[in-house]
Every structure is written in structure tokens, then in C-alpha cells.
C-alpha positions in Angstrom: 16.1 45.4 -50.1 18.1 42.6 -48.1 17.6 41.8 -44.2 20.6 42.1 -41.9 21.8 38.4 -43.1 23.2 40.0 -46.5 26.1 40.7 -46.9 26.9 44.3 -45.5 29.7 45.2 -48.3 27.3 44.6 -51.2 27.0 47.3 -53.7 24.8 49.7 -53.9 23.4 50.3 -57.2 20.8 52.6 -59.1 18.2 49.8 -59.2 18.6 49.7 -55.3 17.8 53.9 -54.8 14.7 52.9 -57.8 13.8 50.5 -55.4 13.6 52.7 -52.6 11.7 55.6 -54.2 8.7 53.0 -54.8 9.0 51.7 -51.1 9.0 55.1 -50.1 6.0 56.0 -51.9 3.5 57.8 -49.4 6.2 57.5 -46.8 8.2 60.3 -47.3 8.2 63.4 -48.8 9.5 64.8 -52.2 10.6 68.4 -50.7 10.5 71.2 -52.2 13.4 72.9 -54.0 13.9 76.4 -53.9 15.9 79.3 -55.1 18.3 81.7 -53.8 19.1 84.9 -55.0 21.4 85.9 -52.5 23.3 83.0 -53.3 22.8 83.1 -56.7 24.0 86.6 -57.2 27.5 85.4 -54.9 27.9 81.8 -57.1 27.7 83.7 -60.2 24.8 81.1 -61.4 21.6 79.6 -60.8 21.7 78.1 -56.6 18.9 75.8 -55.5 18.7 74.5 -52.0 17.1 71.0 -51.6 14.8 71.6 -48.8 15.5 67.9 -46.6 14.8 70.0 -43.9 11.0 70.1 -44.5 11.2 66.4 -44.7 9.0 64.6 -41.9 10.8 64.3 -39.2 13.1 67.8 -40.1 15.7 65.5 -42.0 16.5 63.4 -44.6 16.9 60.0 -42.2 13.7 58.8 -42.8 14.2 57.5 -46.2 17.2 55.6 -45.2 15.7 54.0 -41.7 12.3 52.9 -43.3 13.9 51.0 -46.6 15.9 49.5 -44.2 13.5 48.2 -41.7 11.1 47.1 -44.3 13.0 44.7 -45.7 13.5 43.0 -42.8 12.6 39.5 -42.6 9.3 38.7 -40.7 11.4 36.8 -37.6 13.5 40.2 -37.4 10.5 42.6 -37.9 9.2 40.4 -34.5 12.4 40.7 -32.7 12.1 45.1 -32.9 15.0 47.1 -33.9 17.7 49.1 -31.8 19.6 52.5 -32.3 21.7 55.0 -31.0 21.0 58.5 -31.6 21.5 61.8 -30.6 18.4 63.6 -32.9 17.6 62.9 -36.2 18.7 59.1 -36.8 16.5 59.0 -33.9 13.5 60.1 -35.2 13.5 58.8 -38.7 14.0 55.6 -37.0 11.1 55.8 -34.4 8.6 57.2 -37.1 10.0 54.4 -39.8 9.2 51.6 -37.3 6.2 53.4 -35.6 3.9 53.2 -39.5 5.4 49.4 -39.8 4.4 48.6 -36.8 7.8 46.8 -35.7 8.7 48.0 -31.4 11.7 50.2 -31.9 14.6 51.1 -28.6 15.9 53.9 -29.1 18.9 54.9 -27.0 20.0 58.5 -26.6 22.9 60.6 -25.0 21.8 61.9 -21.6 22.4 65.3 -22.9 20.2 65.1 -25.6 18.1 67.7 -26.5 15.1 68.3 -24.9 12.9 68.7 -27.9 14.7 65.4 -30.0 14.1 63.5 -26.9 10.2 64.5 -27.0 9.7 64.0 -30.7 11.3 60.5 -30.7 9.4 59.5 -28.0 6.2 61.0 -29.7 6.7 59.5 -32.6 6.6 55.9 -31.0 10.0 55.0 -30.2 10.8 54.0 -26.4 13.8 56.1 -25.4 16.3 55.2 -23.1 19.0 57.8 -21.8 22.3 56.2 -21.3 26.0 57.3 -21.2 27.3 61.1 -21.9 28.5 60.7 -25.6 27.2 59.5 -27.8 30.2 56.6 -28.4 28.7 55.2 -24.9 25.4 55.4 -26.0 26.3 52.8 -29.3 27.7 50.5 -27.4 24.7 50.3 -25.1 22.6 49.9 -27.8 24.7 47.3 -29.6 24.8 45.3 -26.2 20.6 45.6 -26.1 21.0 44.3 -29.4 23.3 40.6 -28.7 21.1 40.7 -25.5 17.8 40.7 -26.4 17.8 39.8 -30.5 16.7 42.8 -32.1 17.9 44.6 -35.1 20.8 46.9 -34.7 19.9 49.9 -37.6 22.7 51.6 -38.4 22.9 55.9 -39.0 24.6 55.2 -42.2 26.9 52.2 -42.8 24.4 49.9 -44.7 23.1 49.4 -48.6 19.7 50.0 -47.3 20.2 52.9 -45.5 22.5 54.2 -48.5 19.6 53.4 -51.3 16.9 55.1 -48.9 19.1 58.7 -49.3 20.0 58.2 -52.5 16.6 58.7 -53.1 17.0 62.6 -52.4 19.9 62.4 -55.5 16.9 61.3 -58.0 14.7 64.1 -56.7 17.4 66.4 -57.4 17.7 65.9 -61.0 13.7 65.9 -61.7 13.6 69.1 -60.0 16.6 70.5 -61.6 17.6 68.6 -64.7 20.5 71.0 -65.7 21.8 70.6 -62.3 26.2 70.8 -62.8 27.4 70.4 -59.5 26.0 69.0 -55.8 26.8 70.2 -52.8 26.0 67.8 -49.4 27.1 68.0 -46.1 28.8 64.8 -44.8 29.1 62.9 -41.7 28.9 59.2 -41.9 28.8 59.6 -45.6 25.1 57.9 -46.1 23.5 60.6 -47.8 26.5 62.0 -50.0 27.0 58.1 -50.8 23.5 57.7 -51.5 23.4 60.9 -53.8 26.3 59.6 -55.8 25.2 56.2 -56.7 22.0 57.8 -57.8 23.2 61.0 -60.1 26.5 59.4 -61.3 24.4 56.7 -63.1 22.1 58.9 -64.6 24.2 62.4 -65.0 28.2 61.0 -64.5 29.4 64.6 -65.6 27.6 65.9 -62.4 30.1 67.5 -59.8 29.3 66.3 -56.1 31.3 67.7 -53.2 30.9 66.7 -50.1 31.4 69.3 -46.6 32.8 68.5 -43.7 33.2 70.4 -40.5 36.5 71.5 -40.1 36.6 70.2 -36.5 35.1 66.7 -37.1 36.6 65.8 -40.9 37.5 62.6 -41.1 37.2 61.6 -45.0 39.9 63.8 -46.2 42.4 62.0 -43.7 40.8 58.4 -44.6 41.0 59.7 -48.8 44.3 60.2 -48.3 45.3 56.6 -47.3 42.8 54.8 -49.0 40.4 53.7 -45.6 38.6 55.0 -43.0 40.8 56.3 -39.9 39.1 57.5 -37.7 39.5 61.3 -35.7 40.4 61.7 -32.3 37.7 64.2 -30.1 35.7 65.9 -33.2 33.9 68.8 -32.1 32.0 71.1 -34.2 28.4 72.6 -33.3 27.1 70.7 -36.3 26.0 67.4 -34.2 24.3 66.2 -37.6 27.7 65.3 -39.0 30.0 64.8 -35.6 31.1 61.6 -36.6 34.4 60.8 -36.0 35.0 57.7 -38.4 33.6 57.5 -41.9 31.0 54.4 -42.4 33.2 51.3 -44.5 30.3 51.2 -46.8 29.8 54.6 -47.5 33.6 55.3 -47.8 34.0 53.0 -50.8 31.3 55.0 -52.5 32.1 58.5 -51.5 36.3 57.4 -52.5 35.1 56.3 -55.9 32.2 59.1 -57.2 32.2 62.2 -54.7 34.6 64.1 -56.9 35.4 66.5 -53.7 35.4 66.9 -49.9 35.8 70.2 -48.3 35.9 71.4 -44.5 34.1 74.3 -43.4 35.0 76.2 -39.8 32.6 77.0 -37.4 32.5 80.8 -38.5 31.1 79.8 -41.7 29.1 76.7 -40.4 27.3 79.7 -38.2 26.8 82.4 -40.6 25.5 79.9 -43.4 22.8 79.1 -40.6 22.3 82.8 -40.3 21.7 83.2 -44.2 19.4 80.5 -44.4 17.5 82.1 -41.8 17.4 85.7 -42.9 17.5 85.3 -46.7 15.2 82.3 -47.1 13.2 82.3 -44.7 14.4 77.9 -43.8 15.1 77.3 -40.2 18.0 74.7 -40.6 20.8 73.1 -38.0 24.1 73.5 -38.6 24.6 70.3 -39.9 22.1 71.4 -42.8 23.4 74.4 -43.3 27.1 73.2 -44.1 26.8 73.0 -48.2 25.6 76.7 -48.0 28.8 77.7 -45.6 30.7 76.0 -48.5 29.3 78.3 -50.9 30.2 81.2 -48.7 33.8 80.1 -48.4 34.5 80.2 -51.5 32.1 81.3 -54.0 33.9 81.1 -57.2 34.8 77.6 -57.2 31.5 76.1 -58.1 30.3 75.7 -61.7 26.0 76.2 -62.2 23.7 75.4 -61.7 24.1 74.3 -57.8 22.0 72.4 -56.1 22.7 72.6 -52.0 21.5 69.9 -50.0 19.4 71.2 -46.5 19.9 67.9 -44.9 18.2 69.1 -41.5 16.1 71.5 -39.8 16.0 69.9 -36.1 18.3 72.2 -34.3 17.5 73.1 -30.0 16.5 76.1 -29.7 19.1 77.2 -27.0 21.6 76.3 -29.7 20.1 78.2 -32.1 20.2 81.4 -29.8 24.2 80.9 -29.7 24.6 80.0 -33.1 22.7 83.3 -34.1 24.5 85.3 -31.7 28.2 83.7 -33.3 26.9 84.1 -36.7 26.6 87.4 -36.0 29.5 88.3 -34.7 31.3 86.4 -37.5 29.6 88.9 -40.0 30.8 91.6 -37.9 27.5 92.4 -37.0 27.4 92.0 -33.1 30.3 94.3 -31.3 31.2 93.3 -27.8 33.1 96.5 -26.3 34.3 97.2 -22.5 35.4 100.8 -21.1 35.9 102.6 -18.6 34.2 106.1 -17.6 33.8 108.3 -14.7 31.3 107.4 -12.6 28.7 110.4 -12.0 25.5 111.3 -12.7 24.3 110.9 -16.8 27.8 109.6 -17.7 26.0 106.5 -18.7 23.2 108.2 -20.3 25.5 110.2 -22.0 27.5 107.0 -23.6 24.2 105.7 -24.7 23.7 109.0 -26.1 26.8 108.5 -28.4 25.9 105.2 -29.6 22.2 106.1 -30.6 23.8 109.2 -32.7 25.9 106.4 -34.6 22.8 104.3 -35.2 24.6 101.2 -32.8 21.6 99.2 -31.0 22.3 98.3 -27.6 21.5 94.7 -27.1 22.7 94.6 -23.4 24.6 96.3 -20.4 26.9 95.6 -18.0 27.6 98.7 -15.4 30.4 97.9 -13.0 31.4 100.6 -9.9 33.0 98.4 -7.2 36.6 96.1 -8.6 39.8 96.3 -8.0 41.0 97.5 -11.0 39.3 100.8 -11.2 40.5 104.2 -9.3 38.6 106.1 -7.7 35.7 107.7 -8.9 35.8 105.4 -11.9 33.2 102.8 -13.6 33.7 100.0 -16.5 30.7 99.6 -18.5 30.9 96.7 -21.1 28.0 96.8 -24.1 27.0 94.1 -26.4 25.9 95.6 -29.7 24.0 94.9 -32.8 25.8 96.8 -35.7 25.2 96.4 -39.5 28.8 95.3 -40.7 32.7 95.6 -39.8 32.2 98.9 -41.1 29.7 100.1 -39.7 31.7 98.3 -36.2 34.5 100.6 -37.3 32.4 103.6 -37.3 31.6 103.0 -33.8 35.1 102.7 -32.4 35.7 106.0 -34.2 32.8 107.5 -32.8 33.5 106.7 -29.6 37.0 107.7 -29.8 36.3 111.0 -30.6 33.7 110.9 -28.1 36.8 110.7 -25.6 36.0 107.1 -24.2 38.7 104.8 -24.3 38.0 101.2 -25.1 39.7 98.5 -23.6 38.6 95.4 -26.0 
């Protein structure tokens, strides 16, 4: 592997992501691949899901950030190395640097998550909160880097970094040699990049699609004119692959052997998190989850066997709550309905009463008796609801239709 004095626009090749495996060796982790029916049933063929959520650290990053420190000169391993993070670049790097022993600064977003912020630190990194996005923490890290000497490591845009994921595409086709078509999640572009260089040599007639969320998809704009251009405010709940410019390296890769790029909305992003979840039993981020919202957008499009990439399993807790919640209510499986009733004695009791007959559970309620817009001797109740299905979420409207209750959304 080459020290930050190579050239950064050199190739990646298969005898790079070889080369990685063996420095990786005892390092990381060759997770575990395993098999959805669900998913299978819905595809039409065989679906595995590439379990980089397991991975130490809960991601794939540590492959790319320890090839790339360890082949750092000596003078560079003795300066320390530099990042900017908001999770899981974060902790790959502080755990790469922490078992070769080279001092790594890690700068995070002063929003960061509580529990990324902890592990990093835990896992020998010092952290350093500075600016509100993440853009502000870069260039903090970058000026710590001119300042004081030590090695800027990049999330994605780098041959080492590149090789170091790539080693996930080489896993992939031991663990499923009749593998037809890839499905990864992209932000940067190091993993999808990675994956490419390393199944296209081996297996060229191997489909790879990359995913990108809908509000943060910046490679089928840069595709289109041939570079990267970058996308003004991305937002998507899917931190993993917020990135609002594709890498340069990774870009020539992806243009030249990912054979698709597809966008997912947040809808999808949230019920694929849901599935995963429910069906097998993997707690991944939303980022992870993105190649399995691709398979529910569109089921029929992919040819089998499918092998779907869980790039991550670091998601905060309080996200997760909300992503649940949406994912829910994208399945039509969480009802939010406000009405109005006459405010006496039982009448509430007596709604309740409805809803337990049509088998809704009552998740939580809000009674109000004292506004403005209510008459006299009136009360608005508004009920959050776990249901089985938009027709099941049907059946209650009817139900309490009939039930003579009026509901106002």
C-alpha cells in the first residue's frame, strides 16, 4: 500500500484489494452472510445480506482506515493521523490506529451522537467537538492537519481506503459464488468502488448497483456529466451516506464498473430498516439498510442470486425510535387519527371500547376539553395507533364511522 506521497489518482487494482485481505488478516472480520426468505420470496430468487454490520466497529470502515494507515511511512506513522467524522469513519479510524499504535485526532460534529462519540473515544481516538456540520468539522480537521503534520485519512477518496473495502467484494463471491447481481449503498463511493474493482476482475458478468438516498444523490447528477458535482443541502436520515459530493477517486471507478445507481426515498430507507429488524433479526442504520430499500422498491428488477450489502449497524438509539415509528407508518401500520366527541362521562371509555372490538392497539392519547375551536360541551381526542396494514387502517376508519364519530385527519 502507498503513504500519502503517492500519487492520489493511482489505480486501484485487484492485486491492491489481495493485498489488503492479507494486511487485514486477524484485523477484521469476514462476516457472516445470511439469507432472507422474506426477501427472497419478493426478488423472485435466492437474497443474501452481507452482514458489514457485525463488522468490529458496526461497519465496514475498518478495513479501509487500517490498510490505509499501515502503509504509512514510519515519519508519518510518528506524526499521528487526523479525521473528520460523524460515526463510523470515526471509529474504524480510532480502532485502526489504536492496534498500530499510531495517536489518532479525531474531530466530530458537536451534534454527534452520543453513543459514536463514546465508542470513538473508547476505542483510543482523542475526540474533539468542533463546528455544527459536518462540512465545518473537515475543514477543522484539515487545518489540524497543515498545523500540526499529521496525516489527513480520508472517509473514502483514496486507493488505500478503496482496496481496504474492496475486500468485502472478495468475501462476497467465496460466500456466494453464483452471486449475479450486488446491491451497495453509496455515499462517497469507497465501498461500491472497492466492491467493483474486486468482483469485476474475477466475475465481470456480475451486476453491481449502487443506492443512493433520494435526498442526498449526487452520482446520478455527476454520471450524467461525466464528474463529480457536487449537491446543494443533502438531507436524508441515512447519515452513513450524506455526502454531498462523490470522492474523485471513487467516481472514476464507480463511472467505469458500477453498472447502476438508484435513489431510494426516505419511506423506503425507513421500512427497509424495519424489515431488517423484524424479519432478520439485524439491527442496521439506515445507511445499511439502503440496498434492502432498493429491493423493496422495485423487486422485479433484480436478476439472482442477490447479494445486499449491510454496510452498518451503528445507528442512535433515539433515531432509531423515529425511524421505527416512520417505518411504520409508511407500511401503514401506525394510524394517527384526531376527533371530536362529547365530553361526558365513559365517552372516552366508550371510544376505546370501539377500537379494542376492531383489534386497533392504542399506542397513546391525547384528551383535549378546553380550545377554542370546540363548542360547548365538546372534547377532541387524538390517538396514535398500532394497526396491521392499510387495510386493516381502513377497517378502523369504517368502524369508527359507523360507530358515529367523525374523524377530522
Amino acid at each position: 500500500m502507498n503513504s500519502r506521497t503517492a500519487h492520489p489518482l493511482r489505480s486501484v487494482t485487484l492485486d491492491d484489494v489481495r493485498g489488503a485481505r492479507k494486511m487485514l488478516t486477524g484485523v477484521a472480520r469476514s462476516t457472516a452472510m445470511e439469507g432472507s426468505r422474506h426477501l427472497s420470496q419478493l426478488v423472485g430468487a435466492p437474497v443474501q445480506l452481507k452482514c458489514e454490520n457485525l463488522q468490529r466497529t458496526g461497519s465496514f470502515k475498518l478495513r479501509g482506515a487500517y490498510v490505509r494507515i499501515a502503509g504509512l511511512l514510519p515519519e508519518e506513522r510518528a506524526a499521528g493521523v487526523v479525521a473528520a467524522s460523524a460515526g463510523n469513519h470515526a471509529q474504524g479510524v480510532a480502532l485502526a490506529s489504536s492496534l498500530l499504535g499510531v495517536h489518532a485526532t479525531v474531530f466530530m460534529p458537536q451534534g454527534a451522537p452520543l453513543p459514536k462519540v463514546s465508542a470513538t473515544r473508547e476505542y483510543g481516538a482523542e475526540v474533539r467537538l468542533t463546528g455544527q456540520v459536518v462540512d465545518e468539522t473537515l475543514a477543522a480537521a484539515q487545518e489540524y492537519a497543515a498545523r500540526t503534520g499529521a496525516v489527513f485519512i480520508h472517509p473514502f477518496d483514496h486507493p488505500d481506503i478503496i482496496a481496504g473495502q474492496g475486500t468485502v467484494g472478495l468475501e462476497i463471491l467465496e460466500q456466494c459464488p453464483e452471486v449475479r447481481t450486488i446491491v451497495v449503498g453509496i455515499g462517497g463511493g469507497g465501498l461500491a468502488a472497492g466492491i467493483a474493482v474486486a468482483v469485476k476482475a474475477i466475475r465481470p458478468d456480475v451486476r453491481i448497483i449502487g443506492v443512493q438516498a433520494e435526498g442526498a444523490a449526487a452520482y446520478p447528477p455527476s454520471l450524467a456529466v461525466g464528474h463529480p458535482v457536487a449537491v446543494a443541502n443533502p438531507a436524508t436520515m441515512a447519515d452513513g451516506i450524506k455526502v454531498g459530493m462523490p470522492g474523485v477517486v471513487p467516481f472514476g471507478i464507480v463511472r467505469e464498473l458500477v453498472d447502476e445507481v438508484r435513489t431510494v426515498t426516505e419511506d423506503q430507507l425507513s421500512a427497509a430498516l424495519l424489515l431488517c429488524l423484524e424479519r432478520a433479526k439485524l439491527v442496521v442504520e439506515p445507511a445499511g439498510a439502503s440496498p434492502v430499500a432498493a429491493l423493496l422498491a422495485a423487486p422485479d428488477t433484480f436478476e439472482g442470486p442477490v447479494v445486499a450489502v449491510l454496510s452498518g449497524g451503528n445507528v442512535d438509539p433515539v433515531l432509531l425510535q423515529r425511524v421505527l415509528r416512520h417505518g411504520m407508518a409508511a407500511q401503514g401500520r401506525y394510524l394517527a387519527v384526531r376527533l371530536r366527541l362529547t365530553d361526558r362521562p365513559g365517552a372516552l371509555a366508550t371510544l376505546l371500547g370501539v377500537l379494542s372490538e376492531v383489534d386497533a392497539n392504542v399506542l397513546d392519547v391525547s384528551h383535549v376539553r378546553t380550545d377554542s375551536r370546540l363548542g360547548l360541551g365538546e372534547a377532541e381526542v387524538e390517538l396514535h395507533l398500532e394497526t396491521e396494514g392499510p387495510a386493516h387502517c381502513a377497517e378502523v376508519g369504517r368502524r369508527l364511522g359507523d360507530a358515529g364519530y367523525t374523524v377530522i385527519s
